[in-house]
C-alpha positions in Angstrom: 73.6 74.4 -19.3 76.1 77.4 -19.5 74.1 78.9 -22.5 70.6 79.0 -19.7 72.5 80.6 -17.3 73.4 83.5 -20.2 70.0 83.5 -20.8 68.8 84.2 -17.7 71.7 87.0 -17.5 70.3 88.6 -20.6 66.8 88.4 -18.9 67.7 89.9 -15.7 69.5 92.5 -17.3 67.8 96.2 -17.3 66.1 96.0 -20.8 64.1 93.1 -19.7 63.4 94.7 -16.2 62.2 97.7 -18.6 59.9 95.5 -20.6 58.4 93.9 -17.3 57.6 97.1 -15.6 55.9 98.2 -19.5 53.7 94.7 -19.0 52.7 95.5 -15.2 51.7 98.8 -16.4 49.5 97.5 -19.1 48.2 95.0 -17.1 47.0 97.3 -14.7 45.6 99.7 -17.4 43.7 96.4 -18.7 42.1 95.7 -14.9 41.0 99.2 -14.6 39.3 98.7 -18.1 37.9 95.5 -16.5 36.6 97.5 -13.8 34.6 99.5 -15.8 32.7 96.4 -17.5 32.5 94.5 -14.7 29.9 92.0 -15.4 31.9 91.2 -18.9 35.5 91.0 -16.3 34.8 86.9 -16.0 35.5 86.8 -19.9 38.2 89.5 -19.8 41.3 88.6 -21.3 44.9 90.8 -21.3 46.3 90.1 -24.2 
């Protein structure tokens, strides 16, 4: 049990806070490019 509450330390910590805001940032770039083939967005998938 102590080592998941370290984990979850190490994941709130900034570099994962870094790496969260570089995924929201590619997720939007990915719904934009959705946006532009819209009738393909049902089979869209962010990888």
């Amino acid at each position: 049990m102590k080592e998941k509450q370290e984990l979850m330390d190490v994941l709130s910590s900034e570099g994962y806070r870094f790496i969260g805001d570089y995924s929201l940032r590619r997720y939007k770039d990915a719904i934009k490019e959705a946006a532009k083939h819209k009738k393909d967005s049902e089979g869209f998938v962010v990888k």
